[in-house]
Z-matrix of the N, CA and C atoms (Angstrom, degrees):
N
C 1 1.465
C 2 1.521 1 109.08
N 3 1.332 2 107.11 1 141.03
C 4 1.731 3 106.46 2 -174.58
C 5 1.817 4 109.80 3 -89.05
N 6 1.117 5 108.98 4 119.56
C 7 1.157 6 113.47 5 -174.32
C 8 1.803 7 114.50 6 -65.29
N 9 1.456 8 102.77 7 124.47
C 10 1.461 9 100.34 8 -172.82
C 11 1.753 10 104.50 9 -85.67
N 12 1.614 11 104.99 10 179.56
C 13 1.551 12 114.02 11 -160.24
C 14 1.879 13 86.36 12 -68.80
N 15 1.578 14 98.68 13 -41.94
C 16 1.709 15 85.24 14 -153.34
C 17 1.838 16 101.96 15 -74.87
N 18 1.392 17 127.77 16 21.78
C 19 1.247 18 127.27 17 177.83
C 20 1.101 19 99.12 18 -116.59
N 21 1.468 20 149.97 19 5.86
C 22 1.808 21 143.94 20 -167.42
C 23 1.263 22 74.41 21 -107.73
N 24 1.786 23 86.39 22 158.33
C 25 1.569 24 115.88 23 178.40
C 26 1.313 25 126.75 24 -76.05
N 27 1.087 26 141.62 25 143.07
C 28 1.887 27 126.93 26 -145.36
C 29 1.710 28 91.41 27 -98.32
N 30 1.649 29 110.22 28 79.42
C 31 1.377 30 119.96 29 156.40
C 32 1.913 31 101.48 30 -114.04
N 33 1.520 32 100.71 31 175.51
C 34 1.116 33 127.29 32 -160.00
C 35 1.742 34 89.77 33 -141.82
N 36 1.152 35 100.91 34 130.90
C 37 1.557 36 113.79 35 -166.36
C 38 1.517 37 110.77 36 -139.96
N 39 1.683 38 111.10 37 97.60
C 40 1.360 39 125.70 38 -150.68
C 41 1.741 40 95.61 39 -118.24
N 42 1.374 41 110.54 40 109.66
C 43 1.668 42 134.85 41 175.10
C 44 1.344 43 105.51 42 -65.35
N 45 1.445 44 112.60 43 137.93
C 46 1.579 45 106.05 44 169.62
C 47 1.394 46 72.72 45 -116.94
N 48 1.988 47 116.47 46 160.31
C 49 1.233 48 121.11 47 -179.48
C 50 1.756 49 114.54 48 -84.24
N 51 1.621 50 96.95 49 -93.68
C 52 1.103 51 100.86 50 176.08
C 53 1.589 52 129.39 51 -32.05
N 54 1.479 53 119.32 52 118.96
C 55 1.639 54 127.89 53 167.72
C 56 1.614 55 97.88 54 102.87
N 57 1.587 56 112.66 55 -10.70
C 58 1.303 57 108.87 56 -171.98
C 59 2.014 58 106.98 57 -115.19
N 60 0.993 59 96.86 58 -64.25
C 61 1.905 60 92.84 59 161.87
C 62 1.371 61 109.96 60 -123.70
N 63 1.245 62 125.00 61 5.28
C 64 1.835 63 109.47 62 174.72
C 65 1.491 64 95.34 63 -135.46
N 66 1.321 65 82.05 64 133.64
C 67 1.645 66 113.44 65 -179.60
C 68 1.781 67 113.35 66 -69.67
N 69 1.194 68 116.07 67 109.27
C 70 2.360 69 108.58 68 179.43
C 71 1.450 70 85.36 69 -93.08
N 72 1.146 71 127.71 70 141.62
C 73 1.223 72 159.33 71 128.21
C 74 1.721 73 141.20 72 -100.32
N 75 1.408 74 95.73 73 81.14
C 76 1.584 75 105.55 74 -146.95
C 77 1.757 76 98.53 75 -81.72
N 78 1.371 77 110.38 76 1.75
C 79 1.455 78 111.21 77 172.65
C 80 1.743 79 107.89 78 -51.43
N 81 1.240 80 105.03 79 -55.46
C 82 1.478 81 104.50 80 -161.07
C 83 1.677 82 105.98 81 -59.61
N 84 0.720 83 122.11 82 23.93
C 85 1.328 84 144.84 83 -171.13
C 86 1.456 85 127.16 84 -104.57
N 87 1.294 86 110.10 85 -5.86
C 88 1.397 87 152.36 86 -145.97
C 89 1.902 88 91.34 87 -124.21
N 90 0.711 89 125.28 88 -41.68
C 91 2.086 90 144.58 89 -159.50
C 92 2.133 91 73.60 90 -59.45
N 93 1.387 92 109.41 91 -54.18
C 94 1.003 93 109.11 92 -146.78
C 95 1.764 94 114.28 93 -90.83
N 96 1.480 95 113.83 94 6.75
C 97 1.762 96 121.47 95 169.34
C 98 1.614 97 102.72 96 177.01
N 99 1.119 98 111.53 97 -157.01
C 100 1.382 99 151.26 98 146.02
C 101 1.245 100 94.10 99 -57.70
N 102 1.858 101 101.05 100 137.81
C 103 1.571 102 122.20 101 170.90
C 104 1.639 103 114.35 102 -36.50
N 105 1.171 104 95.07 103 -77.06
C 106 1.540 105 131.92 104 175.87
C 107 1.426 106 117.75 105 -52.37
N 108 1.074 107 126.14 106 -45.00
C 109 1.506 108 116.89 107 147.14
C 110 1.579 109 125.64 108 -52.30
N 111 1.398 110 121.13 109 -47.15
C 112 1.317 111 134.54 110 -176.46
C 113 1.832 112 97.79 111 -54.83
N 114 1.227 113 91.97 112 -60.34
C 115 1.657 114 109.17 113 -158.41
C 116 1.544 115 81.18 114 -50.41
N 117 1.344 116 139.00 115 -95.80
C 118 1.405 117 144.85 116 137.05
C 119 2.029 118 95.40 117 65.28
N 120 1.662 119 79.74 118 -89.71
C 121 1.660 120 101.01 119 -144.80
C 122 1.611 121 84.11 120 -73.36
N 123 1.436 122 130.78 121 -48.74
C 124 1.875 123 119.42 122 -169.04
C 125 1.735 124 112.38 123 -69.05
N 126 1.203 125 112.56 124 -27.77
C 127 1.116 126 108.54 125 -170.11
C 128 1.804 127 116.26 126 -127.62
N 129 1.155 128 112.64 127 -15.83
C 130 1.648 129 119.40 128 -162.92
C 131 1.722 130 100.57 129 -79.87
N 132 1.615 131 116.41 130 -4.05
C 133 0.942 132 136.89 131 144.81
C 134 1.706 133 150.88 132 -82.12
N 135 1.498 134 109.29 133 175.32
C 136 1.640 135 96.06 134 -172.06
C 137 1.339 136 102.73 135 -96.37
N 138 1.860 137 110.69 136 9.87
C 139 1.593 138 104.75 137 -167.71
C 140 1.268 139 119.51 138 -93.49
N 141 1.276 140 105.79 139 0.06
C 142 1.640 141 103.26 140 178.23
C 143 1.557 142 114.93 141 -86.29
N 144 1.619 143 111.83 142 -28.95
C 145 1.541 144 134.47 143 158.71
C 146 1.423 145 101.72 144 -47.40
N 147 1.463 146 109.28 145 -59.58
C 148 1.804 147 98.75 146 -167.31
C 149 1.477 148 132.69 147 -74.69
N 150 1.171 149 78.07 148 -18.19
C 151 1.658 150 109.99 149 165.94
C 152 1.698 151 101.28 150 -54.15
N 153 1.384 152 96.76 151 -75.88
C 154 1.844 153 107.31 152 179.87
C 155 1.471 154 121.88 153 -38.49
N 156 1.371 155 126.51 154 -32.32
C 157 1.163 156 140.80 155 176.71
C 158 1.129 157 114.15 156 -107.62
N 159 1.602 158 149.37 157 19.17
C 160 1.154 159 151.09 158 163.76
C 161 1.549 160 120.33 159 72.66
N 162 1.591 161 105.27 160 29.29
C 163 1.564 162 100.64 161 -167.29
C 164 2.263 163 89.60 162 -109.44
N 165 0.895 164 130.24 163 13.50
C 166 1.220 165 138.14 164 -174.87
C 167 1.931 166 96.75 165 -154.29
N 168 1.763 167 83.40 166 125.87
C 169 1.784 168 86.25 167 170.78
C 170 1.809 169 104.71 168 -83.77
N 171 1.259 170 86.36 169 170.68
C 172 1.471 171 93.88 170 163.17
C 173 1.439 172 150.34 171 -85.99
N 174 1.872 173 103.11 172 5.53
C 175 1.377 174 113.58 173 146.43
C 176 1.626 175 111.74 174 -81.15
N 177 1.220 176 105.72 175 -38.49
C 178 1.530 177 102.73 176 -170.57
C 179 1.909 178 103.73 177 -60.17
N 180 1.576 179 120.09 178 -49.53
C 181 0.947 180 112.68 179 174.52
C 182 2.218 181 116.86 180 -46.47
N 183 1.331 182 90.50 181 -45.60
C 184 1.266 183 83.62 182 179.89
C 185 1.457 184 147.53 183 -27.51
N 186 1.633 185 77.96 184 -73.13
C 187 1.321 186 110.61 185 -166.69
C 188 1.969 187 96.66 186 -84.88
N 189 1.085 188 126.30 187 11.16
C 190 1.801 189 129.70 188 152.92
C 191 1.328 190 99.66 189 -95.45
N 192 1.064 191 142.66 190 -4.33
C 193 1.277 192 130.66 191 -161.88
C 194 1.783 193 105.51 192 -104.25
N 195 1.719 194 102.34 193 -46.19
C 196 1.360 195 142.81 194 175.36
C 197 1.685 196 95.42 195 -50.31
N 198 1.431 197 113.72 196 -63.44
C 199 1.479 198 122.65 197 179.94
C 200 1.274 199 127.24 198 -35.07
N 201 1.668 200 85.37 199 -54.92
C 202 1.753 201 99.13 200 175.54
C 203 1.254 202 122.63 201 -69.30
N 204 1.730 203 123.32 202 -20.21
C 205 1.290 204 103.69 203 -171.17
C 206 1.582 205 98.64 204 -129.31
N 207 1.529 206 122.43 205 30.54
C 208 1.485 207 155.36 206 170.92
C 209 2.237 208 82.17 207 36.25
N 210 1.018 209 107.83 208 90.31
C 211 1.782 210 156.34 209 -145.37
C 212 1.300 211 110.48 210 -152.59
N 213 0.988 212 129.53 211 107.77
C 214 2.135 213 120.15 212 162.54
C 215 1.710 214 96.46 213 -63.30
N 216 1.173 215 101.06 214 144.82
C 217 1.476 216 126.92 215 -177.59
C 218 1.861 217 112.83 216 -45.57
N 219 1.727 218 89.75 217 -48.12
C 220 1.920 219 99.52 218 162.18
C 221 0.938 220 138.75 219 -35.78
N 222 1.437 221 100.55 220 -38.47
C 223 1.588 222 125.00 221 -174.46
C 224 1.193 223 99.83 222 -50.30
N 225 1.823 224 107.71 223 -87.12
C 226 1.087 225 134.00 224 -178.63
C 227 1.730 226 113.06 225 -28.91
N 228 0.816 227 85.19 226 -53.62
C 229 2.023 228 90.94 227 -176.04
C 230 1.944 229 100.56 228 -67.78
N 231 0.641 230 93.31 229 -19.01
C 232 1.826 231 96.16 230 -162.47
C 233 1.745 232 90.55 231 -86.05
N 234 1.641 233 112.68 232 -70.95
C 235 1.599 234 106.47 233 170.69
C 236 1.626 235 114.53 234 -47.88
N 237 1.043 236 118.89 235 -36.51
C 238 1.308 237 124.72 236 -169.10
C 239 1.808 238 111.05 237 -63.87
N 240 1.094 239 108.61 238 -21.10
C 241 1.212 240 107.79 239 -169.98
C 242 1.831 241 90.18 240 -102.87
N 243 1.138 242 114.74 241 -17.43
C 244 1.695 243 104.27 242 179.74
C 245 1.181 244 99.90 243 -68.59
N 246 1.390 245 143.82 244 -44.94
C 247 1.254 246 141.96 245 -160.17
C 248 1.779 247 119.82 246 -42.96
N 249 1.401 248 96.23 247 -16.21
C 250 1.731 249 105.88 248 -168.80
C 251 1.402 250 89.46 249 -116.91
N 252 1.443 251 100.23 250 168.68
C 253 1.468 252 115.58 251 169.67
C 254 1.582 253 105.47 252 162.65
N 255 1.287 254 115.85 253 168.16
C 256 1.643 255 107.41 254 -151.46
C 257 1.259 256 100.39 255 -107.95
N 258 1.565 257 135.99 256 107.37
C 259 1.274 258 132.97 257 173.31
C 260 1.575 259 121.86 258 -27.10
N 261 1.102 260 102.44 259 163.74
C 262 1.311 261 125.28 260 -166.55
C 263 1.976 262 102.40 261 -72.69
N 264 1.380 263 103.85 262 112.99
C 265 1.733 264 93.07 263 -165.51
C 266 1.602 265 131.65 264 78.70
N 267 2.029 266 100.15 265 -5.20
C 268 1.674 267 102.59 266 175.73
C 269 1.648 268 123.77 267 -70.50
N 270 1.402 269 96.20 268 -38.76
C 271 1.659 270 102.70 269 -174.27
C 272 1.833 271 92.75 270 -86.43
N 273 0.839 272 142.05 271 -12.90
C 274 1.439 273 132.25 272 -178.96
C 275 1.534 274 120.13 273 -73.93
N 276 1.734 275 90.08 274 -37.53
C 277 1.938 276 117.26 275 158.00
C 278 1.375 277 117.94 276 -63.84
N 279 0.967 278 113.21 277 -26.11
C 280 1.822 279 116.54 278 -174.96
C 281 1.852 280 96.84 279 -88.76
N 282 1.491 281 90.92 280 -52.70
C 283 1.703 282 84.42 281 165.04
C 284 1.619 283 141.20 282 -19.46
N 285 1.898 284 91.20 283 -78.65
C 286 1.231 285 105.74 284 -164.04
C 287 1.412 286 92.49 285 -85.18
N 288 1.153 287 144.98 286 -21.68
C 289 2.126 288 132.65 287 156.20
C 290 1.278 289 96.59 288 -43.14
N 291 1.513 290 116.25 289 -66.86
C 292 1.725 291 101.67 290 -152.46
C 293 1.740 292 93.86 291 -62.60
N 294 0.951 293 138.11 292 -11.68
C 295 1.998 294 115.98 293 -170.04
C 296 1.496 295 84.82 294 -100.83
N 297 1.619 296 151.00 295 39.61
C 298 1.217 297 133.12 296 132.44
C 299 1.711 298 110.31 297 -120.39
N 300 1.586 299 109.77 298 -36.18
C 301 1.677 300 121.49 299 179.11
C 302 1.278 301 93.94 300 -132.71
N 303 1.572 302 93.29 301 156.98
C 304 1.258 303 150.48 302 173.65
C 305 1.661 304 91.05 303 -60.90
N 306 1.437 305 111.81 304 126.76
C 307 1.824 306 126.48 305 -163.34
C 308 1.960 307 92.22 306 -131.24
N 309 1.578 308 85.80 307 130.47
C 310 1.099 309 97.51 308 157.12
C 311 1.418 310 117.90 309 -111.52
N 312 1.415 311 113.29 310 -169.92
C 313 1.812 312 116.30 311 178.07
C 314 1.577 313 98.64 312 -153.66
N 315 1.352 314 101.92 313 107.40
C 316 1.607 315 125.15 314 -168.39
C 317 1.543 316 130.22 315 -110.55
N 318 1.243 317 118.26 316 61.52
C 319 1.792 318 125.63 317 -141.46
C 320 1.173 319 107.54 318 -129.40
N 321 1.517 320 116.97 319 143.97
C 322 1.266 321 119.67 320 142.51
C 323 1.390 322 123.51 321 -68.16
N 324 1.312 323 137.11 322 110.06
C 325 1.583 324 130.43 323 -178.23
C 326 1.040 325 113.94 324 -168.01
N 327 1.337 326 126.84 325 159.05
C 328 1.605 327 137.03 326 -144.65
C 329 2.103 328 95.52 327 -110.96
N 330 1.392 329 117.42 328 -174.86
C 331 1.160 330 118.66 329 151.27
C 332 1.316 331 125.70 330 -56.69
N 333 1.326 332 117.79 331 -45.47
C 334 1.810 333 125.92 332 -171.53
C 335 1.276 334 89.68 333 -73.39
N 336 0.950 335 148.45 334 -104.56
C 337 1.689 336 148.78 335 -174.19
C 338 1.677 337 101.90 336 -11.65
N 339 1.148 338 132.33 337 -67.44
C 340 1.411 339 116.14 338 177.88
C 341 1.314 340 110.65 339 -47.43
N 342 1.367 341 113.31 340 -66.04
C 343 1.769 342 104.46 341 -171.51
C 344 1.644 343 97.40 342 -27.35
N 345 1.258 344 123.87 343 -69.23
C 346 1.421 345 107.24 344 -170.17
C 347 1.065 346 138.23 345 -61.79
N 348 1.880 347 123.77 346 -14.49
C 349 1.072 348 127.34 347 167.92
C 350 1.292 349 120.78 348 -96.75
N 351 1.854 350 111.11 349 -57.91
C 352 0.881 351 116.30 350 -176.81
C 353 2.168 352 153.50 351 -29.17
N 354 1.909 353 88.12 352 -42.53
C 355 1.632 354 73.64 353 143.88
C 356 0.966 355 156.82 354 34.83
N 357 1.761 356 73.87 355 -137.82
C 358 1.804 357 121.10 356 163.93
C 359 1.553 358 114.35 357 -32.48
N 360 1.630 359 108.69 358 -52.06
C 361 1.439 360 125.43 359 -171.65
C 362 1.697 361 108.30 360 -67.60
N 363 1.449 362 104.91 361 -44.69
C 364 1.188 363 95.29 362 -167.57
C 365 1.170 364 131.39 363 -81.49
N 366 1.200 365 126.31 364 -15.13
C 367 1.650 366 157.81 365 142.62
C 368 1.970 367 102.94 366 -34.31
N 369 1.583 368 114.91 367 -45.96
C 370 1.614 369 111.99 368 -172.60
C 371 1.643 370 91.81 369 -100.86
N 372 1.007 371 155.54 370 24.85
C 373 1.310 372 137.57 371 -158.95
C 374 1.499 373 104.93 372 -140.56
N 375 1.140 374 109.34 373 139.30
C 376 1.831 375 123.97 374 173.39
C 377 1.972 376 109.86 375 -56.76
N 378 1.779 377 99.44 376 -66.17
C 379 1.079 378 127.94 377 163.35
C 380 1.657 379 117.54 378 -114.55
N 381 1.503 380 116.62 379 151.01
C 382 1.314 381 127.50 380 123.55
C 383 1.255 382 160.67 381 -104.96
N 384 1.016 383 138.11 382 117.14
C 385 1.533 384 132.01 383 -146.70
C 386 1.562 385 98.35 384 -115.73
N 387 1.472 386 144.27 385 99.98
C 388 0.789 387 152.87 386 -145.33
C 389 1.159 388 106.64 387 -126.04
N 390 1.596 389 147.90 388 82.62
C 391 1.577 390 138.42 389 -143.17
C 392 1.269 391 100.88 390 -51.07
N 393 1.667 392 141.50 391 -29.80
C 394 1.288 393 129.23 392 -157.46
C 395 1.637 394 100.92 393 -91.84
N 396 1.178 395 119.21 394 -17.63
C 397 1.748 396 120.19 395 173.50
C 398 1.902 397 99.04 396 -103.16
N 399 1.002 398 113.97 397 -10.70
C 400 1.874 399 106.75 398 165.67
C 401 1.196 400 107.60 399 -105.49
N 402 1.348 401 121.70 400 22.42
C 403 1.658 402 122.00 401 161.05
C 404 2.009 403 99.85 402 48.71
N 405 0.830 404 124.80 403 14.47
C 406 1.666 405 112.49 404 170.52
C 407 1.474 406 91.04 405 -147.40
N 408 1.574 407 100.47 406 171.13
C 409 1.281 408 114.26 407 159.81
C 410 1.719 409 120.54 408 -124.47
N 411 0.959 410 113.53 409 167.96
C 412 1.781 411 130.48 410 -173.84
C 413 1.908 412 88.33 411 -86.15
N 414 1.228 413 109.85 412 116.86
C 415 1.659 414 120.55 413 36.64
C 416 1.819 415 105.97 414 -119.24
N 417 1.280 416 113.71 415 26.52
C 418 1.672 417 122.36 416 -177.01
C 419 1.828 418 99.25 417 -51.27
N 420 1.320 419 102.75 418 143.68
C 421 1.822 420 84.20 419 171.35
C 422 1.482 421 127.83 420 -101.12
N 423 1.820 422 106.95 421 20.14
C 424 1.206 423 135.59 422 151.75
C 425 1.151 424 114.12 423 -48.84
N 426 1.867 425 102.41 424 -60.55
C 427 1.709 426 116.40 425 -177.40
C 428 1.568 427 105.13 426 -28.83
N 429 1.126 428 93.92 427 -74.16
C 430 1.483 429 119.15 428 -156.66
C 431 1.981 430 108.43 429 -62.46
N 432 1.351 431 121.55 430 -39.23
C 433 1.359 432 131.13 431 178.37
C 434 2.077 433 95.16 432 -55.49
N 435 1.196 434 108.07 433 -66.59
C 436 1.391 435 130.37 434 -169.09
C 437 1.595 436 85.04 435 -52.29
N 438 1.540 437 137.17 436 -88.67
C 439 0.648 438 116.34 437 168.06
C 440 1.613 439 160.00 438 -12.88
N 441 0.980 440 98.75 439 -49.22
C 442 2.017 441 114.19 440 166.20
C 443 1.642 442 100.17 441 -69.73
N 444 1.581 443 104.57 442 -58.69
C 445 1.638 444 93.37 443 173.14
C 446 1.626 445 139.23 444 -20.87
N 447 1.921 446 91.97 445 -61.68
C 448 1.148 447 103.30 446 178.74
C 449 1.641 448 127.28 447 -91.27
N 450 1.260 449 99.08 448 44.49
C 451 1.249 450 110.75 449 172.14
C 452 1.601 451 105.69 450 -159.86
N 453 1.649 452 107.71 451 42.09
C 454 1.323 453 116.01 452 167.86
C 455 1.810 454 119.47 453 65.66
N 456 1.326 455 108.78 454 -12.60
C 457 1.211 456 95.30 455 -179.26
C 458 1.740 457 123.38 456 -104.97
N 459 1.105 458 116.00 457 158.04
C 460 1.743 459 126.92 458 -157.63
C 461 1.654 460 103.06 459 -105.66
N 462 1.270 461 116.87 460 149.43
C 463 1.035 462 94.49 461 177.88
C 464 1.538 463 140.33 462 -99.38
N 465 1.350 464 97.63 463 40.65
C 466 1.310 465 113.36 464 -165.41
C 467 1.985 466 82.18 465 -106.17
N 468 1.202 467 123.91 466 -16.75
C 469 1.196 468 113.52 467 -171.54
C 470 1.936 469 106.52 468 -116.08
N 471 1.217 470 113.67 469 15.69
C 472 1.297 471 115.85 470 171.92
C 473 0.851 472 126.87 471 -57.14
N 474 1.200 473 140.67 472 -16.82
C 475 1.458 474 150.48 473 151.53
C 476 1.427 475 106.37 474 -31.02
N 477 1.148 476 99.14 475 -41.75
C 478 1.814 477 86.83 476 -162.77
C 479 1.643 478 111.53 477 -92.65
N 480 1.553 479 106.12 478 21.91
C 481 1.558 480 111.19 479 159.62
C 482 1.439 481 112.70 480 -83.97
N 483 1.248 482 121.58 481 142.89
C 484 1.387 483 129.49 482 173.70
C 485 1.767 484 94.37 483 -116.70
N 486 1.289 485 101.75 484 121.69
C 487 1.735 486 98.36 485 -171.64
C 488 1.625 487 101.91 486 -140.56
N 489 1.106 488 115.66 487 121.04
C 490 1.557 489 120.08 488 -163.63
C 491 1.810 490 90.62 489 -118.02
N 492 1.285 491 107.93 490 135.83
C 493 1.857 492 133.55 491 167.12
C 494 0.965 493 120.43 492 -137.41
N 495 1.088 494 120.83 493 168.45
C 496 1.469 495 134.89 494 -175.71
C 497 1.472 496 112.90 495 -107.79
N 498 1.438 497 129.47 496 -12.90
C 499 1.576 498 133.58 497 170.59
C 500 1.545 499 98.45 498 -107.42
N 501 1.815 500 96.88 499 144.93
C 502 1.246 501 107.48 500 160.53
C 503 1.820 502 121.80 501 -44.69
N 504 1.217 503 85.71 502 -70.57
C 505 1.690 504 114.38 503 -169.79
C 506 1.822 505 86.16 504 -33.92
N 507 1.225 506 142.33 505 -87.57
C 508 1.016 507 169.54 506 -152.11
C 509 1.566 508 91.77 507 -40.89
N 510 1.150 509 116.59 508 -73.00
C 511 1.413 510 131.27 509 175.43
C 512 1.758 511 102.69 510 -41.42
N 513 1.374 512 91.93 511 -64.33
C 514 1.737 513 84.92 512 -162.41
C 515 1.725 514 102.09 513 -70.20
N 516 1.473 515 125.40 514 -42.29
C 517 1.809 516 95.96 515 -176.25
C 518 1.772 517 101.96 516 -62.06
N 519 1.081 518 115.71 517 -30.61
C 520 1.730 519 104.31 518 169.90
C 521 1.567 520 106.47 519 -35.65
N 522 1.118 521 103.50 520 -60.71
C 523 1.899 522 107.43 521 -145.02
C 524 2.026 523 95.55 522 -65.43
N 525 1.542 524 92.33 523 -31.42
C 526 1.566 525 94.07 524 175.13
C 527 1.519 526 126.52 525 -69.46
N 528 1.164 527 110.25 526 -6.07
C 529 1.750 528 139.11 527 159.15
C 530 1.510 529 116.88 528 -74.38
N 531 1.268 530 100.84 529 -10.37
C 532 1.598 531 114.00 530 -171.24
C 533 1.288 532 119.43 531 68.71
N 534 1.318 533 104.70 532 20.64
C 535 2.041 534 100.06 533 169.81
C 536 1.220 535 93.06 534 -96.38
N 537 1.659 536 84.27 535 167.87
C 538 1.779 537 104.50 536 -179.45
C 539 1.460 538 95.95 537 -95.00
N 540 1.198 539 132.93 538 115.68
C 541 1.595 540 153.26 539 -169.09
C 542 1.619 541 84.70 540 -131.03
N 543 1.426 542 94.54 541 141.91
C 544 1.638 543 130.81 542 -173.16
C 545 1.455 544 108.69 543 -149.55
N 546 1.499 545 117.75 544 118.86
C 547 1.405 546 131.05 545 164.92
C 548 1.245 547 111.10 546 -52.66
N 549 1.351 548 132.11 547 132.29
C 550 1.604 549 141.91 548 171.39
C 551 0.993 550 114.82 549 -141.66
N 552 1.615 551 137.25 550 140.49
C 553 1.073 552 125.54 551 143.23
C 554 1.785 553 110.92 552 -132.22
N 555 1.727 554 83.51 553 134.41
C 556 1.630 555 93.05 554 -163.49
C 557 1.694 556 133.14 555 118.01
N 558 1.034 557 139.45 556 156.15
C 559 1.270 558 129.38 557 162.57
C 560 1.551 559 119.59 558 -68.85
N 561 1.707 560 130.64 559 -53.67
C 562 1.666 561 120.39 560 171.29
C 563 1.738 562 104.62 561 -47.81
N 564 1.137 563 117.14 562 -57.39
C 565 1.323 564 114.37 563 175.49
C 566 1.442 565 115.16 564 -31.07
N 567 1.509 566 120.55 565 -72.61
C 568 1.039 567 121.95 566 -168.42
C 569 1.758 568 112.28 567 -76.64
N 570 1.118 569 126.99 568 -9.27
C 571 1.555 570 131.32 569 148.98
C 572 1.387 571 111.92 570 -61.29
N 573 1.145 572 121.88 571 -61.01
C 574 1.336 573 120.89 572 167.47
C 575 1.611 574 136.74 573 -24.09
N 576 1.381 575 103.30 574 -62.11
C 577 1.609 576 154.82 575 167.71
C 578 1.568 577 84.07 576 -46.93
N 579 1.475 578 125.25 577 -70.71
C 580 1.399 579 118.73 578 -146.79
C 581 1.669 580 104.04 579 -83.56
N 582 1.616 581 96.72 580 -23.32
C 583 1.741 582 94.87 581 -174.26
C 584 1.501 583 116.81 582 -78.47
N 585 1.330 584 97.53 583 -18.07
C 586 1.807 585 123.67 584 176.62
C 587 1.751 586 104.70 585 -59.59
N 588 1.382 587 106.86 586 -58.75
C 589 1.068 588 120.66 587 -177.36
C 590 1.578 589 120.83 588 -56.99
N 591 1.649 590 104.12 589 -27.11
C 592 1.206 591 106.31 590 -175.25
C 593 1.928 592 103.11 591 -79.70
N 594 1.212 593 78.27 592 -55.39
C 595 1.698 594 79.80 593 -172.67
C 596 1.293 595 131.96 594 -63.94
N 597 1.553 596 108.50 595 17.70
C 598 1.341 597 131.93 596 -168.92
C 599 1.651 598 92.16 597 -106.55
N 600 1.047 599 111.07 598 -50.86
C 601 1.468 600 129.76 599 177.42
C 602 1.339 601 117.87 600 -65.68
N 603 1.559 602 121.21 601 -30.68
C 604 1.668 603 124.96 602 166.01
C 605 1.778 604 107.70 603 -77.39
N 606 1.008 605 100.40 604 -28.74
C 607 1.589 606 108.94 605 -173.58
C 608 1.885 607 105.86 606 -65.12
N 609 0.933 608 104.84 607 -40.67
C 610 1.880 609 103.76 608 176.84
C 611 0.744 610 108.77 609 -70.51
């Protein structure tokens, strides 16, 4: 029998992306120099951070990035957005959660990376918390306060987040927020993780 919404257990089941249903592939990243230059200009900087937190747009990121590796700005934004993409079975998982619980979207990620995901996500999701529109990133315990906020919940009731990642750190200042945060890596993992959670929750 298919279990209806008003029979699931009253959790809240909050996705972190990357390592968990969308695949980074920072190879393609490569189209655009030398390793070591690339690595260099996206990251050997504070702009890929400011980027993450909304303190740098994403032309401005660009076109510094473009500079460094004498690149048109397009480029960069165009590879930049290949780097993501939604694992094999990730958005099908976000799916079938949101038609029993309430889905969050819990990430480190820039503007260019949403355009490609975001969407999809925001169409299945209660909230999104997108570090570059929550001005912090995870594992800050800003992230996570701002976060619960904007998805109605207090933190006297955090418990009843089920929030699966792929970093320790991430997981554990979560769990110190009082959500139930679970290490994953992968989509079976994080099916696993969420069905665990449920049946932990039918069991009381």
């Amino acid at each position: 029998m298919t279990t209806s919404m008003s029979t699931t257990p009253d959790i809240i089941v909050a996705f972190d992306l990357g390592g968990v249903v969308v695949d980074v592939d920072l190879s393609v990243l490569l189209e655009l120099g030398p390793g070591a230059r690339v690595d260099a200009a996206f990251f050997g900087h504070d702009r890929h951070e400011r980027l993450s937190v909304g303190t740098m747009s994403a032309g401005a990121f660009c076109a510094d990035v473009a500079a460094d590796l004498d690149v048109s700005a397009d480029d960069v934004a165009n590879c930049w957005r290949r780097v993501v993409r939604f694992s094999a079975g990730g958005l099908e998982l976000i799916e079938s959660t949101a038609r029993q619980h309430p889905v969050l979207i819990w990430s480190n990620t820039d503007p260019l990376h949403w355009s490609v995901l975001g969407p999809a996500l925001t169409s299945l999701s209660t909230a999104v918390s997108p570090s570059f529109l929550v001005g912090h990133m995870k594992p800050e315990a800003a992230y996570f306060a701002r976060a619960l906020d904007a998805a109605g919940t207090s933190a006297d009731t955090a418990n009843s987040v089920v929030f699966v990642d792929d970093r320790a750190d991430n997981v554990a200042a979560a769990a110190a927020a009082g959500i139930n945060a679970i290490v994953v890596c992968g989509v079976a993992a994080a099916r696993a993780a969420i069905d665990g959670a449920v049946s932990k929750s039918l069991s009381r």
